[in-house]
N, C-alpha and C positions, 0 to 999 in steps of 0.2 A: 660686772653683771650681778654678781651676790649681792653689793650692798646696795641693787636696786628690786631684788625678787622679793626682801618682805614687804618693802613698799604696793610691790603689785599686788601681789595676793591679800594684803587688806583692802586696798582698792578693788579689787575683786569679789570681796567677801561682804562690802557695801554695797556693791552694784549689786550684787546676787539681792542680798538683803529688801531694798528699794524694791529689786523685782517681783520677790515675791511679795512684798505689800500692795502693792499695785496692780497683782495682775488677776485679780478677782474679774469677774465674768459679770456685767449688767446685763439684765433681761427686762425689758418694759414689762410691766404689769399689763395681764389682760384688760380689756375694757370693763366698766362698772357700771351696772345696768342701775341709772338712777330713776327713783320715781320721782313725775315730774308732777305736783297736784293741778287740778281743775282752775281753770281762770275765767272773768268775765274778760271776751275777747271785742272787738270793736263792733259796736251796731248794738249791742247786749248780745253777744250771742256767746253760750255756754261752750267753752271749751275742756272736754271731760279729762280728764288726769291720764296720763299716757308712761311710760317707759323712757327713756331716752338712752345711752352711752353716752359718757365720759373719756 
């Protein structure tokens, strides 16, 4: 069993390692209110510039 305990605890000290790089928290970004500008829509008809989300 000793000449297998340093083995483990650097195996250990990796795993740890790993985990803490990894265990950062993602959050989606709120939505992004883009402006949308004004188009000629089909018929000619003036479509005026609006808001939209992303």
């Amino acid at each position: 069993m000793r000449r297998y305990l340093p083995k483990l605890l650097i195996a250990l000290a990796v795993f740890g390692g790993v985990l803490m790089q990894t265990g950062c928290i993602v959050v989606a970004p709120r939505p992004a209110r883009v402006w949308v500008p004004g188009y000629w829509g089909p018929g000619h008809v003036w479509v005026g510039g609006y808001y939209r989300y992303r």
